[in-house]
N, C-alpha and C positions, 0 to 999 in steps of 0.2 A: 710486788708493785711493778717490777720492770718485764714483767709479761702481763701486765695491763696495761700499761704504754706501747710497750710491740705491739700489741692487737690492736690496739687503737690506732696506729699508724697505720700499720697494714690497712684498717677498715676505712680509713682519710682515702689512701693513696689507691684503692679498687673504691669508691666511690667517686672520687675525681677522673680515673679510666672512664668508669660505665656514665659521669655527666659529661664527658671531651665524645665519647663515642653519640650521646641525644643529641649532643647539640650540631656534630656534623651530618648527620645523616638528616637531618631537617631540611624541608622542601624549600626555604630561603636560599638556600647555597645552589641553585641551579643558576645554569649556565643563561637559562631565558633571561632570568631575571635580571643579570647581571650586564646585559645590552641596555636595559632601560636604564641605570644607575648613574646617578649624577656623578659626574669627571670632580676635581680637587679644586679645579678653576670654578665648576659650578658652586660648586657647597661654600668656598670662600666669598664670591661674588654674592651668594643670600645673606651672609652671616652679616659680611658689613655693607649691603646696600639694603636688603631685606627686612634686618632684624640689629638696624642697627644700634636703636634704640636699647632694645633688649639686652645686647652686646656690652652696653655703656652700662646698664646697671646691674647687670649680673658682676662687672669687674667691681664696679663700686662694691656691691656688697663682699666680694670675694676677699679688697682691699681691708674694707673694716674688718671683718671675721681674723684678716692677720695682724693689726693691729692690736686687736684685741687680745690673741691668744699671747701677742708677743708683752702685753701688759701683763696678763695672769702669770706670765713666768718668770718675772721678775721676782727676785729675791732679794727682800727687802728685811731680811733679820740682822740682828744688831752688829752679829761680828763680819757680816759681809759690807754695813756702810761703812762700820769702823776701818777696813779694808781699804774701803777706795778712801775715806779721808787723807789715813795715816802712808799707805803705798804697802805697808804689810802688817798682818796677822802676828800679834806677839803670842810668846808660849804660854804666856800666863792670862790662864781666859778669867782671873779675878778681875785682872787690870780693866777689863772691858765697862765692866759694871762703875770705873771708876774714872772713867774715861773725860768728864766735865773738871774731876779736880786736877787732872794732870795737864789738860790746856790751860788752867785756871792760874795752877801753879806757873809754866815754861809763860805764858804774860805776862805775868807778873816779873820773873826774871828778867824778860825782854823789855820792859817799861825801864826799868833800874839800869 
């Protein structure tokens, strides 16, 4: 098994060689081209006078997508609310399931 993973690393790591060596030798990286290429000032200057619009709701949507992931990660199972109610996690995961009669109980003591 672990000379199936060396070779497989090995074959990652000479494939990533021979795709770094295609993609420099590509006629984009000449020097002509790279006179005509827009300066940091230009590219900024499109993004928000140009495309400002675009700008405004590519972030909107970027926003919801984090929103959202940050909902789905929420852990909502019993002995994590019980957590935040109480401030900690007792060793006895019965007590959990019984968790209505023991506030039920301490108000009632507190009423008295």
């Amino acid at each position: 098994m672990r000379a199936i993973t060396a070779f497989t690393s090995v074959g990652v790591f000479i494939f990533v060689l021979i795709l770094l060596q295609e993609v420099n030798s590509h006629s984009m990286w000449d020097e002509t081209i790279l006179v005509n290429s827009p300066t940091t000032l230009e590219f900024a200057d499109a993004i928000f006078n140009e495309w400002a619009f675009a700008t405004i709701v590519l972030g909107t949507l970027l926003a919801m997508a984090m929103i959202g992931a940050s909902y789905l990660v929420r852990d909502e199972r019993l002995i994590n609310l019980v957590w935040d109610i109480r401030g900690e996690v007792t060793d006895n995961l019965e007590n959990i399931g019984t968790f209505k009669k023991i506030t039920q109980v301490s108000e009632q003591k507190e009423e008295e």
